[in-house]
CHARMM-style PDB file with segment names, atoms N, HN, CA, C and O in Angstrom:
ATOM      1  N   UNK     1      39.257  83.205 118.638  1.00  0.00      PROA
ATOM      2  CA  UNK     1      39.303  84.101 119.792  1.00  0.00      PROA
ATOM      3  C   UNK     1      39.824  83.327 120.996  1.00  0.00      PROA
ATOM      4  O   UNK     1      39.411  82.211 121.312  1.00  0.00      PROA
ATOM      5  N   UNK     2      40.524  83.835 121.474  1.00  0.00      PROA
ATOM      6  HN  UNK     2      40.860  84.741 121.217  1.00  0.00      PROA
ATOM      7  CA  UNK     2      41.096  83.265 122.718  1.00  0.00      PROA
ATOM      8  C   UNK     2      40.325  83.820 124.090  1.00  0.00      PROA
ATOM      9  O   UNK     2      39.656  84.852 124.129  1.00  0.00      PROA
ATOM     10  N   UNK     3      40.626  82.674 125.501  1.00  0.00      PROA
ATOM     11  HN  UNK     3      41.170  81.835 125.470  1.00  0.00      PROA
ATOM     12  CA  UNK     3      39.463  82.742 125.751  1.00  0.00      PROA
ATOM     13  C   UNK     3      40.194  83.868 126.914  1.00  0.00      PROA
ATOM     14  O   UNK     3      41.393  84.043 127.134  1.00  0.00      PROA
ATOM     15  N   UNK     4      38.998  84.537 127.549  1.00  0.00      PROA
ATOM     16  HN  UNK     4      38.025  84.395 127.370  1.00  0.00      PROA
ATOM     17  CA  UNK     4      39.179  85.485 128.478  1.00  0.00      PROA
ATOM     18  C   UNK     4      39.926  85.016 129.586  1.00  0.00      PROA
ATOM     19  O   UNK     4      39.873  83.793 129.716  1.00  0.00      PROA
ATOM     20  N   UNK     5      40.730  85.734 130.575  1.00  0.00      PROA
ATOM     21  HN  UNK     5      40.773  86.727 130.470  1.00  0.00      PROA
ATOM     22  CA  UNK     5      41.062  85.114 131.992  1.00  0.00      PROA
ATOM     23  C   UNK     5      39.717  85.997 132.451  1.00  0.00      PROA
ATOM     24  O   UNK     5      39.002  86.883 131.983  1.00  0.00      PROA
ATOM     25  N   UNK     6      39.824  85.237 133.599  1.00  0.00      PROA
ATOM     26  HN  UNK     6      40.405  84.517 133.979  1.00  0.00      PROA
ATOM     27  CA  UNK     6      38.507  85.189 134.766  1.00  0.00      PROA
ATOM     28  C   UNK     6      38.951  87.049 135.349  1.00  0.00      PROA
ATOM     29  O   UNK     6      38.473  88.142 135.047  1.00  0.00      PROA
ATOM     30  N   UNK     7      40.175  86.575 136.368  1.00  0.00      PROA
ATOM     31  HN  UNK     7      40.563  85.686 136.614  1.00  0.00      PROA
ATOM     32  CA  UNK     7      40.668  87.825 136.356  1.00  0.00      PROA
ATOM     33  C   UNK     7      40.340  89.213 135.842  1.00  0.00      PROA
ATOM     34  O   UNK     7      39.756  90.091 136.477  1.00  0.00      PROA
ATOM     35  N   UNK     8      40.789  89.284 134.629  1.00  0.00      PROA
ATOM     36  HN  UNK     8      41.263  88.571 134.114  1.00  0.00      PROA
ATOM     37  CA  UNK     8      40.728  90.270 133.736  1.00  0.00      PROA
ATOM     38  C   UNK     8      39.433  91.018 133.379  1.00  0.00      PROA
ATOM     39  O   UNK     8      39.298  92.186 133.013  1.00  0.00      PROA
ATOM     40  N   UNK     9      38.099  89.625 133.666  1.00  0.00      PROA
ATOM     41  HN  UNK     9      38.208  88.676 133.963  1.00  0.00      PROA
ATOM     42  CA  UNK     9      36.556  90.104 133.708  1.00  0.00      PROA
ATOM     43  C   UNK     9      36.689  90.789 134.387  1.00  0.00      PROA
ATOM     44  O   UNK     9      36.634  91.987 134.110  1.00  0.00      PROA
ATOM     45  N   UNK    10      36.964  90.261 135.779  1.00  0.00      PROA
ATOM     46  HN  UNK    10      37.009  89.287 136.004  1.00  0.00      PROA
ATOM     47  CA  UNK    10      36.345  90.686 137.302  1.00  0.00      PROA
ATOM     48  C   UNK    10      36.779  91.877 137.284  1.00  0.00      PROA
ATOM     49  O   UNK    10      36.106  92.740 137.849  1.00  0.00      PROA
ATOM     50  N   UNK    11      38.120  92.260 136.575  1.00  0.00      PROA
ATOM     51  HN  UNK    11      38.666  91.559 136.116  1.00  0.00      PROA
ATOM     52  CA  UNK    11      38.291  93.638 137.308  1.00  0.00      PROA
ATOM     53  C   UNK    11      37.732  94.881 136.099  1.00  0.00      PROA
ATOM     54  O   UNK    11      37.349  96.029 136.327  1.00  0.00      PROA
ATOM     55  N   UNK    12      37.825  94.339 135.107  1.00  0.00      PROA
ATOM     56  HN  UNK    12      38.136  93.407 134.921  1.00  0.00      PROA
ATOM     57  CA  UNK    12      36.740  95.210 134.369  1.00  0.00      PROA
ATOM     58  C   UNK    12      35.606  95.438 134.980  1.00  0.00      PROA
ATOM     59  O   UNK    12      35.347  96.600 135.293  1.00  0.00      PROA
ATOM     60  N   UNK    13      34.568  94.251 135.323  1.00  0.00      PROA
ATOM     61  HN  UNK    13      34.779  93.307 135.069  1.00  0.00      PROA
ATOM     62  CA  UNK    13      33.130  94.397 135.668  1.00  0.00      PROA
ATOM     63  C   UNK    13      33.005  95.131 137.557  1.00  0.00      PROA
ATOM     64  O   UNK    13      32.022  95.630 138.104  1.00  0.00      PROA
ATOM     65  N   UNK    14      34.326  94.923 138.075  1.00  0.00      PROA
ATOM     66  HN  UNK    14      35.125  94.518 137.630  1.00  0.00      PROA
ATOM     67  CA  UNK    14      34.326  95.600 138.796  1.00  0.00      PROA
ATOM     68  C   UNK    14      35.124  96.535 139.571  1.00  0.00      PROA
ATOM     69  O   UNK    14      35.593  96.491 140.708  1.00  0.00      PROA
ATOM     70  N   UNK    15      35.156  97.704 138.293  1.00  0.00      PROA
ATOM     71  HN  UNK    15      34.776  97.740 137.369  1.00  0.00      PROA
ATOM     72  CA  UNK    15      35.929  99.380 138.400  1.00  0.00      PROA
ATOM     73  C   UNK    15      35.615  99.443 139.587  1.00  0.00      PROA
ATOM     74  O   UNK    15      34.650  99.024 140.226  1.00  0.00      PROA
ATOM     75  N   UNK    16      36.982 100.300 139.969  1.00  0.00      PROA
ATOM     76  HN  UNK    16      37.766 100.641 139.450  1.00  0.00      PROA
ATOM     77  CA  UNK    16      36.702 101.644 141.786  1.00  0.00      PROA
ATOM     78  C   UNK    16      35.830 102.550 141.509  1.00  0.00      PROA
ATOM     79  O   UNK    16      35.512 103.138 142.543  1.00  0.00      PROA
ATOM     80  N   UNK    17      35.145 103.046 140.344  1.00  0.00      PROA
ATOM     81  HN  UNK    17      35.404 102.568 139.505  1.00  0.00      PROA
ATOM     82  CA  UNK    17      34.153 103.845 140.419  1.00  0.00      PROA
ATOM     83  C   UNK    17      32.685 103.405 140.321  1.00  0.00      PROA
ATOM     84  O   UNK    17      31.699 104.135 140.420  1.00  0.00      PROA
ATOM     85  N   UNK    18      32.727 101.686 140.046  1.00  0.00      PROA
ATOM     86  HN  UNK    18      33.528 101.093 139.965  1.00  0.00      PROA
ATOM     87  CA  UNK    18      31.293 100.972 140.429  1.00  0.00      PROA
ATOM     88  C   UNK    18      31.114 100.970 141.987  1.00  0.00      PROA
ATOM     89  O   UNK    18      31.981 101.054 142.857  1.00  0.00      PROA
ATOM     90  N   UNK    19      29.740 100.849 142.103  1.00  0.00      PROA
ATOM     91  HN  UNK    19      29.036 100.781 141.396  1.00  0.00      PROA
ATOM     92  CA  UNK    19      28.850 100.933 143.283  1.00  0.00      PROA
ATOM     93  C   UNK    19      29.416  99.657 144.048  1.00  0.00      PROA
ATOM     94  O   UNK    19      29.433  98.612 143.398  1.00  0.00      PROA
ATOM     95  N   UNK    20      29.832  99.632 145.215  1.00  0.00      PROA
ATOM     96  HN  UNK    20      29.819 100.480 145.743  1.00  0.00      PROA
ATOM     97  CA  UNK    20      30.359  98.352 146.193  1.00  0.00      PROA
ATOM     98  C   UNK    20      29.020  97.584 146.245  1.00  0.00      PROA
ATOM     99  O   UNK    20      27.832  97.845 146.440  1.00  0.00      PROA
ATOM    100  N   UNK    21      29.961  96.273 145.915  1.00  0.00      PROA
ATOM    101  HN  UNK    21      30.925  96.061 145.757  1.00  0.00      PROA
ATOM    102  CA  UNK    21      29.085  95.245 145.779  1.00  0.00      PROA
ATOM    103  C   UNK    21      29.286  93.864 147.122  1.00  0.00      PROA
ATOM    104  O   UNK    21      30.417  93.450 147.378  1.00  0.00      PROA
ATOM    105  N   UNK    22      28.494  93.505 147.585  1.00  0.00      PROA
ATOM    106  HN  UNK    22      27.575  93.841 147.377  1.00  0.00      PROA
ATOM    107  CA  UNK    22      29.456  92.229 148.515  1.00  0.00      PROA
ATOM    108  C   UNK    22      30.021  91.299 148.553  1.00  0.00      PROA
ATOM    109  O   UNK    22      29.110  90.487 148.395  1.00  0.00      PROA
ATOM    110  N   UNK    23      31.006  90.673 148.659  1.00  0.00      PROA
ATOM    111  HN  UNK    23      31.746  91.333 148.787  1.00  0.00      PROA
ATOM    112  CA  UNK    23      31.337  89.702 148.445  1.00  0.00      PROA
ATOM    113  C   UNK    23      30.847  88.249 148.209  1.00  0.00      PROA
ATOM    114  O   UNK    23      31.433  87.359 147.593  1.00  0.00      PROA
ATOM    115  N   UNK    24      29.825  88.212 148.739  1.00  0.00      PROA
ATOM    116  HN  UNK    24      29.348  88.935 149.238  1.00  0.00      PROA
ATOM    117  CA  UNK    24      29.104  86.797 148.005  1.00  0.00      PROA
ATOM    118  C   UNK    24      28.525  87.377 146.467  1.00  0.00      PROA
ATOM    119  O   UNK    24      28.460  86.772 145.397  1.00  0.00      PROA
ATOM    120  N   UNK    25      28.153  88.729 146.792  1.00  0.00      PROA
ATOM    121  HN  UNK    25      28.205  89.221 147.661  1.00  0.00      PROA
ATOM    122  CA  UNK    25      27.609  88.928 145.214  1.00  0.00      PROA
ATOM    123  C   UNK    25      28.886  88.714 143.826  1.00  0.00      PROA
ATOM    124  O   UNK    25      28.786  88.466 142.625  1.00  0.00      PROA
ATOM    125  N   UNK    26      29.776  88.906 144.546  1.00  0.00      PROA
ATOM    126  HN  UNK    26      29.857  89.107 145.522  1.00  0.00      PROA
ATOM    127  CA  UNK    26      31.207  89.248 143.450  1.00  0.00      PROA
ATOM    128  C   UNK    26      31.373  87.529 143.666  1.00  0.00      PROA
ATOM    129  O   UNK    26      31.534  87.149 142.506  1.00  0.00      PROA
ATOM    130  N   UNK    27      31.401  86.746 144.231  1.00  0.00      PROA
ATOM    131  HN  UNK    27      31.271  87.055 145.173  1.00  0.00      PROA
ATOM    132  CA  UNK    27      31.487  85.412 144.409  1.00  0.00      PROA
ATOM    133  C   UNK    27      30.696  84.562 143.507  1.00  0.00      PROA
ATOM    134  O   UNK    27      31.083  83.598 142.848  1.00  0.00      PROA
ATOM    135  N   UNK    28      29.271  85.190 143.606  1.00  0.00      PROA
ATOM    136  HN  UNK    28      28.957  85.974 144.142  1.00  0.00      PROA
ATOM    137  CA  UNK    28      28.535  84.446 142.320  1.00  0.00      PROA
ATOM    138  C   UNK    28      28.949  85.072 140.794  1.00  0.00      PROA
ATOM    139  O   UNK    28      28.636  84.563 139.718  1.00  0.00      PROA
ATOM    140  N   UNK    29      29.499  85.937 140.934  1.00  0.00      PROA
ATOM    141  HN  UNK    29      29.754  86.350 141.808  1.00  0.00      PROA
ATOM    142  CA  UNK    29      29.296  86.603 139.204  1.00  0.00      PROA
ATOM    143  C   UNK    29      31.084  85.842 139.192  1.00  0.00      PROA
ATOM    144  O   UNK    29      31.389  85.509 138.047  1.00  0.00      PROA
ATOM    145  N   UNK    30      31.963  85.616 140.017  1.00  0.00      PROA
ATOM    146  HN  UNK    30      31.715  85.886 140.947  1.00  0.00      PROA
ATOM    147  CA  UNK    30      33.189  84.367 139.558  1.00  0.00      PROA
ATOM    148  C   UNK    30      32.933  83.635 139.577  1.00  0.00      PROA
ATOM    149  O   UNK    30      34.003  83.047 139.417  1.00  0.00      PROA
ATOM    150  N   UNK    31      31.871  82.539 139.699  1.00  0.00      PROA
ATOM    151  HN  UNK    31      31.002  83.016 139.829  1.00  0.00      PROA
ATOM    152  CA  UNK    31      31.569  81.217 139.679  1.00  0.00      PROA
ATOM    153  C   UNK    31      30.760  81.101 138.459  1.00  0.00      PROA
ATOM    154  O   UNK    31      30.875  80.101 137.749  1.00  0.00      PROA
ATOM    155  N   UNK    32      29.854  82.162 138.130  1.00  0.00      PROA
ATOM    156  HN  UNK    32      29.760  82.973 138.706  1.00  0.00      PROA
ATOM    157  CA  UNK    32      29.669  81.728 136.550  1.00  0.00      PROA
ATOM    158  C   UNK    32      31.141  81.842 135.376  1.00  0.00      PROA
ATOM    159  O   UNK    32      31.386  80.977 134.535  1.00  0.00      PROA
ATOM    160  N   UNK    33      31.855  82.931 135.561  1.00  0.00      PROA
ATOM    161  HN  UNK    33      31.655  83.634 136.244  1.00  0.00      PROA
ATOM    162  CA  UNK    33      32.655  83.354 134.804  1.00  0.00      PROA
ATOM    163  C   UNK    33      33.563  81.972 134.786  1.00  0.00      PROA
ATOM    164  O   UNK    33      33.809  81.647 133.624  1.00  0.00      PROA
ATOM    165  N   UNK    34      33.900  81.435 135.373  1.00  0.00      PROA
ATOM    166  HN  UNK    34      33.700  81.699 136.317  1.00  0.00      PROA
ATOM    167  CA  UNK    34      35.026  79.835 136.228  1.00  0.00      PROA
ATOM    168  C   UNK    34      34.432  79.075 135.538  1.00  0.00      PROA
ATOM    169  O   UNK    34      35.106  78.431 134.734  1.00  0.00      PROA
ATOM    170  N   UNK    35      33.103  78.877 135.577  1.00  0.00      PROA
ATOM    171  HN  UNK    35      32.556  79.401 136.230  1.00  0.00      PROA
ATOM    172  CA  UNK    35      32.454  77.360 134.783  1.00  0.00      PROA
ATOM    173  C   UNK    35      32.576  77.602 133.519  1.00  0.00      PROA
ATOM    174  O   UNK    35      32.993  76.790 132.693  1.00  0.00      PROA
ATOM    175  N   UNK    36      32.099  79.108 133.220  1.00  0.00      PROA
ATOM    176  HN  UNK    36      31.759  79.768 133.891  1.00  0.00      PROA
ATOM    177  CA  UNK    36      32.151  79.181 131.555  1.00  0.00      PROA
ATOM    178  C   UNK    36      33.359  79.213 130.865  1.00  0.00      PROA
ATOM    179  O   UNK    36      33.348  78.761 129.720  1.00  0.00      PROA
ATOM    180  N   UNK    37      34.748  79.799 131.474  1.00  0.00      PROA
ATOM    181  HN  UNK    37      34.757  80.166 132.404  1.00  0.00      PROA
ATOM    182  CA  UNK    37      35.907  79.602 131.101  1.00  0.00      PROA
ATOM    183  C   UNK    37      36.874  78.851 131.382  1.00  0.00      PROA
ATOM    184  O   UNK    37      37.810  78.538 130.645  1.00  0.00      PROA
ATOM    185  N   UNK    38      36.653  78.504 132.582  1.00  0.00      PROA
ATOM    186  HN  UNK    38      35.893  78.758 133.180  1.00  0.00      PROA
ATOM    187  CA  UNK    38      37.550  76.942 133.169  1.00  0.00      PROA
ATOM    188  C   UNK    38      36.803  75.561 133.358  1.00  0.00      PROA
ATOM    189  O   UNK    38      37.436  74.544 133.642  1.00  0.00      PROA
ATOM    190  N   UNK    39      35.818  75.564 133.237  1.00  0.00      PROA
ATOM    191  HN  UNK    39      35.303  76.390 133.007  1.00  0.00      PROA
ATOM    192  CA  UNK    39      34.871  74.673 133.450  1.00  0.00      PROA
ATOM    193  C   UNK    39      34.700  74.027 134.930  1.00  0.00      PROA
ATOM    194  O   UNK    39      34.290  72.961 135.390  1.00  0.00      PROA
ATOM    195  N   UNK    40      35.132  75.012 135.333  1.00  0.00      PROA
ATOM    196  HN  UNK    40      35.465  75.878 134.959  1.00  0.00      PROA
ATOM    197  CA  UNK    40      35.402  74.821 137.139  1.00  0.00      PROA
ATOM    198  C   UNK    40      33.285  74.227 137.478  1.00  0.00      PROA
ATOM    199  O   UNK    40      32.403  74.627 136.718  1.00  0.00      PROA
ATOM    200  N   UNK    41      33.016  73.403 138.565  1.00  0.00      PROA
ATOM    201  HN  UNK    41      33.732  73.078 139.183  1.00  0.00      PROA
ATOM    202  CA  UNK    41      32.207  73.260 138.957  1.00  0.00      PROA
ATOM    203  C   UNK    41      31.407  74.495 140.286  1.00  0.00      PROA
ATOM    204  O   UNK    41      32.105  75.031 141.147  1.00  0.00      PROA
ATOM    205  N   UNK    42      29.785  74.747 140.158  1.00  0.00      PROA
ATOM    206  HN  UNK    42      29.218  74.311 139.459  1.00  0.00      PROA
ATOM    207  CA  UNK    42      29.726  75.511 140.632  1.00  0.00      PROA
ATOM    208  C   UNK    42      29.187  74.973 141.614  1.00  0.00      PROA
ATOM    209  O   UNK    42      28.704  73.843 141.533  1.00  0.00      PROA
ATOM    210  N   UNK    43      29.175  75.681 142.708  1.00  0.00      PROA
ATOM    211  HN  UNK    43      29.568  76.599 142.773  1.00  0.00      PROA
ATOM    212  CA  UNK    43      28.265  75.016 144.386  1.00  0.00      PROA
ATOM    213  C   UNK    43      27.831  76.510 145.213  1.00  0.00      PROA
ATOM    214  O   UNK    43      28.333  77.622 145.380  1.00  0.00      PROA
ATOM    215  N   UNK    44      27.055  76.057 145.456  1.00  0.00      PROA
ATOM    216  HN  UNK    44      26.647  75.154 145.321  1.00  0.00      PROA
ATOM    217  CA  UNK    44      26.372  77.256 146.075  1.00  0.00      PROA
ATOM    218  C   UNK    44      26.745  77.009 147.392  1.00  0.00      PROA
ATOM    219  O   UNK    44      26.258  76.057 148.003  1.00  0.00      PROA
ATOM    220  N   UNK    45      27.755  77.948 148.022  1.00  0.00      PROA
ATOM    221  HN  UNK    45      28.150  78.721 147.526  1.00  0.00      PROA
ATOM    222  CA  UNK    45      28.484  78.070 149.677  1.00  0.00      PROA
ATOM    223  C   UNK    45      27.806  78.378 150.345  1.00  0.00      PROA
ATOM    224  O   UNK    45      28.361  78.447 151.441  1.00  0.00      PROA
ATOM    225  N   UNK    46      26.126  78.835 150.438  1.00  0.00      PROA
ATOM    226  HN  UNK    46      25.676  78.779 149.547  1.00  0.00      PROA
ATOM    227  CA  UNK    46      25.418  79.736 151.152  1.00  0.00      PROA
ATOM    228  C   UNK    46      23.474  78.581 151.443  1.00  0.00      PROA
ATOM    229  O   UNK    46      22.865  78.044 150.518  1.00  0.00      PROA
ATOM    230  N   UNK    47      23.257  78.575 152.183  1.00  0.00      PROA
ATOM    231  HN  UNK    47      23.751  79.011 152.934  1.00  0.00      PROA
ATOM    232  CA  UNK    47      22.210  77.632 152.360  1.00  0.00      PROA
ATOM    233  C   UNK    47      21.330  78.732 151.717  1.00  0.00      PROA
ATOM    234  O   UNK    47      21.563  79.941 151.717  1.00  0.00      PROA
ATOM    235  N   UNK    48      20.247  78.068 151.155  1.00  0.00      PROA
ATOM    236  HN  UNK    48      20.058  77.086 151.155  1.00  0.00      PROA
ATOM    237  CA  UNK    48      18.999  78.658 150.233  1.00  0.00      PROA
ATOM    238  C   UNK    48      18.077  79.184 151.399  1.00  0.00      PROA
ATOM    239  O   UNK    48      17.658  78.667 152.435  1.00  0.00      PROA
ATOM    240  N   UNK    49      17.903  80.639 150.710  1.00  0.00      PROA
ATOM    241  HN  UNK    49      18.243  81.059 149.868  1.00  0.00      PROA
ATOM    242  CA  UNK    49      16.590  80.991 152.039  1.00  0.00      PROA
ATOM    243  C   UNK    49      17.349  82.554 152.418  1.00  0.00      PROA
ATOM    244  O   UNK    49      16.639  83.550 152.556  1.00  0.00      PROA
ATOM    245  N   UNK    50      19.168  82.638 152.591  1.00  0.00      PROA
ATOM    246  HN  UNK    50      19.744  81.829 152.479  1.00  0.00      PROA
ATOM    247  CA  UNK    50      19.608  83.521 153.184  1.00  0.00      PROA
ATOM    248  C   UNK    50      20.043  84.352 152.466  1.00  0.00      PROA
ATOM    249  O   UNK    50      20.380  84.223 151.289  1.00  0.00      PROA
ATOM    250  N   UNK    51      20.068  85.294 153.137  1.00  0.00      PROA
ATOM    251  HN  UNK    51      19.794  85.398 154.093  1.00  0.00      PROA
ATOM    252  CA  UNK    51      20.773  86.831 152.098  1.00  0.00      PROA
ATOM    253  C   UNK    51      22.128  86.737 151.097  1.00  0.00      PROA
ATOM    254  O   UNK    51      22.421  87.097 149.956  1.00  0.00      PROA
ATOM    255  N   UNK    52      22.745  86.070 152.164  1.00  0.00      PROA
ATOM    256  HN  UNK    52      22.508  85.778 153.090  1.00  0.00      PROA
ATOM    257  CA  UNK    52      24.358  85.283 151.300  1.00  0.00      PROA
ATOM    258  C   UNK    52      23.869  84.857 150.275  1.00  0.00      PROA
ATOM    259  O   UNK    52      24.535  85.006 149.251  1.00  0.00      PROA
ATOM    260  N   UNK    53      22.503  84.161 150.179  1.00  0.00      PROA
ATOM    261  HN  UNK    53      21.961  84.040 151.011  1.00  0.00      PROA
ATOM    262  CA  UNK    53      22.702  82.962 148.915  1.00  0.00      PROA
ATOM    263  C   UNK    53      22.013  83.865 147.722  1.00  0.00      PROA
ATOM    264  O   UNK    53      22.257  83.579 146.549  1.00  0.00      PROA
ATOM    265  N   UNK    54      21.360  84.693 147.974  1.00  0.00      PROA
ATOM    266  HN  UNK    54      21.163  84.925 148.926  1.00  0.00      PROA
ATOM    267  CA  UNK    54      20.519  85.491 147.067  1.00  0.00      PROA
ATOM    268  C   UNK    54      21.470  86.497 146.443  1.00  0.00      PROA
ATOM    269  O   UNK    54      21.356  87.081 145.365  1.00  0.00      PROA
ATOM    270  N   UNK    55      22.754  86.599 147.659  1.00  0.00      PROA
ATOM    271  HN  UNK    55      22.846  86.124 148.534  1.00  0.00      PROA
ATOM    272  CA  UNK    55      23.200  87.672 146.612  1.00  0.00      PROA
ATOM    273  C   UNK    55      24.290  86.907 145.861  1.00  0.00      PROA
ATOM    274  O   UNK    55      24.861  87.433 144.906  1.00  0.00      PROA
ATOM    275  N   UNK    56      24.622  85.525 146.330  1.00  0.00      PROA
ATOM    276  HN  UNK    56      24.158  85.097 147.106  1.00  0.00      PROA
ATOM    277  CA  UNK    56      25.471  84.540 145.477  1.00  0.00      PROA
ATOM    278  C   UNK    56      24.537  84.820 144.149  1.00  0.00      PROA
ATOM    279  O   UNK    56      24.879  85.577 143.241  1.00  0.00      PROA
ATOM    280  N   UNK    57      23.274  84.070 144.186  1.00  0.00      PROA
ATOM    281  HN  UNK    57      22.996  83.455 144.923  1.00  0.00      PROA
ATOM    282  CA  UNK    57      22.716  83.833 142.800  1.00  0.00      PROA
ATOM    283  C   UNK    57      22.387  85.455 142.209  1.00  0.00      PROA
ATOM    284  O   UNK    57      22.655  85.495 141.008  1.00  0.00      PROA
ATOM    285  N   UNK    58      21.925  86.673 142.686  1.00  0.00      PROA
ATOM    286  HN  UNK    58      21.706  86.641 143.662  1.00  0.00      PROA
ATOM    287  CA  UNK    58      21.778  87.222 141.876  1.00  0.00      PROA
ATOM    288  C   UNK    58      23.314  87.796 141.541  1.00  0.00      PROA
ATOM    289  O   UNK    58      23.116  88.674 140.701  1.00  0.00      PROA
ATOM    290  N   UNK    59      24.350  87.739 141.728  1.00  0.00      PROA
ATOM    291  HN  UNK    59      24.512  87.027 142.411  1.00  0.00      PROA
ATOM    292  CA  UNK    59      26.094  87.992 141.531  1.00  0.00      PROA
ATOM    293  C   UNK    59      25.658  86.951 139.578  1.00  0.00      PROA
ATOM    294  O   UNK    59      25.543  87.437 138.453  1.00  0.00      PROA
ATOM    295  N   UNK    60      25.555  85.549 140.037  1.00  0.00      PROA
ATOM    296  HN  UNK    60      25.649  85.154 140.951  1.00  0.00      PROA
ATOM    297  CA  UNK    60      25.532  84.801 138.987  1.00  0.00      PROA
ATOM    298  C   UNK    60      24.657  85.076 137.709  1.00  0.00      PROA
ATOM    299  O   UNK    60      24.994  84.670 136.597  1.00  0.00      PROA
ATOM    300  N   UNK    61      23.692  85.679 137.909  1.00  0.00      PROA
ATOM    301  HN  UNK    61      23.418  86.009 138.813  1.00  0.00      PROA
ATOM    302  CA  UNK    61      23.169  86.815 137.109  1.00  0.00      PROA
ATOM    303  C   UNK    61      23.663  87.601 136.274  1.00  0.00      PROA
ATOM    304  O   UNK    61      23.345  87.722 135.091  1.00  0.00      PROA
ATOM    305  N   UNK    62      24.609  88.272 136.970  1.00  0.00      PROA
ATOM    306  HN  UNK    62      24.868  88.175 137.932  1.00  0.00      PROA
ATOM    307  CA  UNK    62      25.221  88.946 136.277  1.00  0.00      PROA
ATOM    308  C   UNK    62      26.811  88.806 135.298  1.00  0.00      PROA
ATOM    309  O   UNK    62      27.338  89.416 134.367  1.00  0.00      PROA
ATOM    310  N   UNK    63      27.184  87.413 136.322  1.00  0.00      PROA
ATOM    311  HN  UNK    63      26.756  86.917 137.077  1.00  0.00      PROA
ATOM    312  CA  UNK    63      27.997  86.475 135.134  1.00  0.00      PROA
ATOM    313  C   UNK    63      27.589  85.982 134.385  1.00  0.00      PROA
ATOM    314  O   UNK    63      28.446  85.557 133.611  1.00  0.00      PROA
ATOM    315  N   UNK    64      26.058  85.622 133.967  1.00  0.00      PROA
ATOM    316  HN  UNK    64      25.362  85.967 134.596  1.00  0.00      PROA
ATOM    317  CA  UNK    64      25.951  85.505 133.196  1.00  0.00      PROA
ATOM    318  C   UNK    64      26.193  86.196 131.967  1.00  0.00      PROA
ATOM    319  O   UNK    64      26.932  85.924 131.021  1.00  0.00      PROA
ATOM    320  N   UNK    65      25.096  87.535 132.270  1.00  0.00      PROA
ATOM    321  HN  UNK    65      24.496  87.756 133.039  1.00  0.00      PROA
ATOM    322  CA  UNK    65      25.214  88.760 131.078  1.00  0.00      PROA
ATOM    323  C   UNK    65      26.187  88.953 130.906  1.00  0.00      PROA
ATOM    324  O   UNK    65      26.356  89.211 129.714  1.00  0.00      PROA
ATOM    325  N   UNK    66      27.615  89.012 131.816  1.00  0.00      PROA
ATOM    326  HN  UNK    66      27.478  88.803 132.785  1.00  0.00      PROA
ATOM    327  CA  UNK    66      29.080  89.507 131.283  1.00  0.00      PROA
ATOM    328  C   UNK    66      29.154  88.298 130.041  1.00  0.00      PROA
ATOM    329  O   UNK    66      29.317  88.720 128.896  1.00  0.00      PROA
ATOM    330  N   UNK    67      29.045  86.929 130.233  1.00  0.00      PROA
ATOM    331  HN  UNK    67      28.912  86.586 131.163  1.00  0.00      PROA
ATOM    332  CA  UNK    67      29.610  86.025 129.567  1.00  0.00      PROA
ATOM    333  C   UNK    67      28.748  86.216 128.093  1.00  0.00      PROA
ATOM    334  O   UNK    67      29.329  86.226 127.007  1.00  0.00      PROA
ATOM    335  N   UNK    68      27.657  86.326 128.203  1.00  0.00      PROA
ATOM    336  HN  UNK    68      27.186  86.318 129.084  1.00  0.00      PROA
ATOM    337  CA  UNK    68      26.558  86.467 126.881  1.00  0.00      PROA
ATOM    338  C   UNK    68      27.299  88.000 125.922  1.00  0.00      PROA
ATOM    339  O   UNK    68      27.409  88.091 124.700  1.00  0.00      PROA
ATOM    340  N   UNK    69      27.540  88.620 126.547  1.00  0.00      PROA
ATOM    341  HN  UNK    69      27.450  88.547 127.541  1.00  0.00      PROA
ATOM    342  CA  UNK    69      27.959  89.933 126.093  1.00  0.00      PROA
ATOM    343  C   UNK    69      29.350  89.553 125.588  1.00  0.00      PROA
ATOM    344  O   UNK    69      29.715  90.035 124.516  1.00  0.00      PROA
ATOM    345  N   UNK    70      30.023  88.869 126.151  1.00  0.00      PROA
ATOM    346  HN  UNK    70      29.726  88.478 127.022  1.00  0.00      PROA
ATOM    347  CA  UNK    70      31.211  88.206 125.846  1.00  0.00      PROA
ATOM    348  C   UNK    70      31.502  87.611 124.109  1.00  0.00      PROA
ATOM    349  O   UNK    70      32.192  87.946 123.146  1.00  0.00      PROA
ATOM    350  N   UNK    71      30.642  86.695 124.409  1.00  0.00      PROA
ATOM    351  HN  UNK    71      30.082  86.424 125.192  1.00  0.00      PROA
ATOM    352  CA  UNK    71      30.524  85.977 123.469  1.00  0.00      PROA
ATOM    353  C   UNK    71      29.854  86.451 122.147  1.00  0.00      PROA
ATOM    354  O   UNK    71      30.129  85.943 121.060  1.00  0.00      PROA
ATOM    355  N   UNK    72      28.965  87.449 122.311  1.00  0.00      PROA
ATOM    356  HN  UNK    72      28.742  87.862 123.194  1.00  0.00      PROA
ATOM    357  CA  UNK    72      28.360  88.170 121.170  1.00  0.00      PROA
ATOM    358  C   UNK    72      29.382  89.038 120.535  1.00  0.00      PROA
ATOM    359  O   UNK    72      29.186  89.575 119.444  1.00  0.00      PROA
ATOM    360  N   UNK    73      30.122  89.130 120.999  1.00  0.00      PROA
ATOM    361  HN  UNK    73      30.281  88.694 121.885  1.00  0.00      PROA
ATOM    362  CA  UNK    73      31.886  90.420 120.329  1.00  0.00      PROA
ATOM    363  C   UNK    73      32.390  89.852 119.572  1.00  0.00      PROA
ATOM    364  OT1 UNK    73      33.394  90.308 119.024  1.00  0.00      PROA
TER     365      UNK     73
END
């Protein structure tokens, strides 16, 4: 199996008819997708404590499940 572009997730996982999401949240769910397919390193842009960073990590959450779901196909 060849491996996914990052790209090609993101815009699947996020259709014009999904619920708007914010940009740090869409920021964390590409930074899991990047490590798991490019092996890109991840850093959290948002100091711990703030809304940015919560919705970074829960975004990464949900790169996860894309990638697990991924990989189970």
């Amino acid at each position: 199996m060849s491996k996914p572009a990052v790209a090609e997730l993101m815009a699947e996982a996020f259709t014009s008819g999904r619920d708007p999401r914010s940009a740090e949240y869409i920021a964390g769910v590409r930074s899991i997708l990047e490590n798991c397919i490019e092996g890109a390193a991840i850093v959290l842009p948002y100091a711990l404590g703030t809304t940015q960073a919560d919705a970074f990590l829960a975004g990464q959450e949900e790169g996860r499940v894309i990638w697990r779901e991924l990989r189970q196909d």
